[in-house]
N, C-alpha and C positions, 0 to 999 in steps of 0.2 A: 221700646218698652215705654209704657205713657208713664206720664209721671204723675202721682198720688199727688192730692189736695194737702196741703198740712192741716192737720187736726190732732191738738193735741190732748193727749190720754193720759191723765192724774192719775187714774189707777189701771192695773195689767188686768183686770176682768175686762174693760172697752178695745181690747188688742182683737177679741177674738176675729172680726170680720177682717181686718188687716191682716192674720195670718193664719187664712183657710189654710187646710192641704192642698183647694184647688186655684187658690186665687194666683194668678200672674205666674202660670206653669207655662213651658213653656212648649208648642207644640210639637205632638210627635211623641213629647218624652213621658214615660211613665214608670220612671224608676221612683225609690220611695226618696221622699221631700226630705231635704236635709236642714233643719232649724238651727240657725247658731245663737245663742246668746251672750252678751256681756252686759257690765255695769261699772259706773265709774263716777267720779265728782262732775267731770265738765266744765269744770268753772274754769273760765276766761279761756273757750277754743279756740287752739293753737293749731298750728299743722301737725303737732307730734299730735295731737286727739285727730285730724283727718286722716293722718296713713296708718293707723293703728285700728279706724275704725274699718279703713276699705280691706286691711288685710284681712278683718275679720269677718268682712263678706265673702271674702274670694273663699271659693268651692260651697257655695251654701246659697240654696235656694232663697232661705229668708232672712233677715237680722233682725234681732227685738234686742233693746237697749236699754237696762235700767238704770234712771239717771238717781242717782242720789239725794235723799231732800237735805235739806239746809242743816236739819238735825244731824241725819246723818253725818255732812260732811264737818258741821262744827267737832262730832264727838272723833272725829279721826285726823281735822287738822287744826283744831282749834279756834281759838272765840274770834277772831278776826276771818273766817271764812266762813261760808262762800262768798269771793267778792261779787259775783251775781246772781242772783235769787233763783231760787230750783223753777219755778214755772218758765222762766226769759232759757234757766240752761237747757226744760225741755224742750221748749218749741224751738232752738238752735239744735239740737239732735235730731228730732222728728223733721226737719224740713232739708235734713240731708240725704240727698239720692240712693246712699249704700246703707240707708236705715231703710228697712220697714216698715218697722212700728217703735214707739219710746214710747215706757210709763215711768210714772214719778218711782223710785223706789223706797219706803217707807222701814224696811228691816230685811235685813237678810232672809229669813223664812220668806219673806214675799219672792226672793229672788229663785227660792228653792220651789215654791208652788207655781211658779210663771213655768219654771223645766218640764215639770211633771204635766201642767194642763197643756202645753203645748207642744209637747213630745221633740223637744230639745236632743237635738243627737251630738250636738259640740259645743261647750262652755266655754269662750275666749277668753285669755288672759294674760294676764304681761309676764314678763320672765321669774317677777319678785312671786307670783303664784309657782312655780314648775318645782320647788322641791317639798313644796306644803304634803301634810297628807290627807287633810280634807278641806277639799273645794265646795262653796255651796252652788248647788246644780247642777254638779258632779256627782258626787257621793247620793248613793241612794235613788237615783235616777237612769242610772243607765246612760249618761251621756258620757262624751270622751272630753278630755281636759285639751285645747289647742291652745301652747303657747304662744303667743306674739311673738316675735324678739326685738326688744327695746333698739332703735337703731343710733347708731355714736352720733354725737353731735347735736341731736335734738335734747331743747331741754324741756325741764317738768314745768305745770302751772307753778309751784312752789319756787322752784328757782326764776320764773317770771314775775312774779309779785317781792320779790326779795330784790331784784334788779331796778323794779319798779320806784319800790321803798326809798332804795339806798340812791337812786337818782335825783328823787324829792325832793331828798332831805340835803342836796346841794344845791339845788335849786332857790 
């Protein structure tokens, strides 16, 4: 499979040639295209964000990944993040092999209109999504909700920046 240029796409209307129906099919097959999506902070990738992103490719023709802007991740983890700036976290998304395509993501309804224009058939999500009752990209789309499962022993950005901190400040 060749490997795509990085180029990175601020907003999910520039995804469309990165994920034709027909682009990087592969021969032979003509069963229908299966589009997974997720989205997430990204700030400071770690290997728990590489095994979590490849799970999210495996059985899935394509991956679009919406990375969260700076906004967004301040209003869910507060005034001290993101400690790396949304354009540095998407072009670190988009330049990884089991991605696609990554847009900046701006508001959840963007993440619900990315489903619908590009006929999403599976929403990925980590464990803390599986007992919600509405997922956005889910709900009203037609797609199916695929949990991840969080694996033991890896930890979160948050508990890396708290180990970070607290080493610092002995330092």
């Amino acid at each position: 499979m060749a490997r795509r240029a990085c180029a990175v796409s601020r907003h999910a209307s520039d995804l469309r040639s990165r994920v034709s129906p027909t682009a990087d099919r592969s021969e032979g097959y003509d069963g229908p295209m299966h589009v997974g999506l997720t989205s997430g902070c990204f700030d400071l990738i770690h290997f728990g964000h590489l095994h979590y992103l490849d799970r999210c490719r495996r059985a899935r023709d394509k991956l679009i990944v919406g990375v969260d802007s700076d906004a967004m991740v301040r209003a869910a983890k507060g005034p001290a993040r993101p400690i790396v700036p949304e354009l540095e976290r998407l072009a670190l998304i988009n330049s990884l092999g089991v991605v696609d395509a990554a847009f900046l993501l701006g508001s959840l309804d963007e993440l619900h209109r990315v489903a619908i224009a590009f006929g999403v058939t599976r929403v990925c999500k980590h464990a803390g999504f599986k007992d919600l009752e509405h997922v956005v990209g889910v709900t009203g789309t037609g797609a199916e909700l695929v949990i991840i499962p969080d694996v033991d022993g890896l930890v979160s950005t948050t508990a890396l920046v708290r180990r970070i901190r607290g080493a610092g400040a002995g330092a």
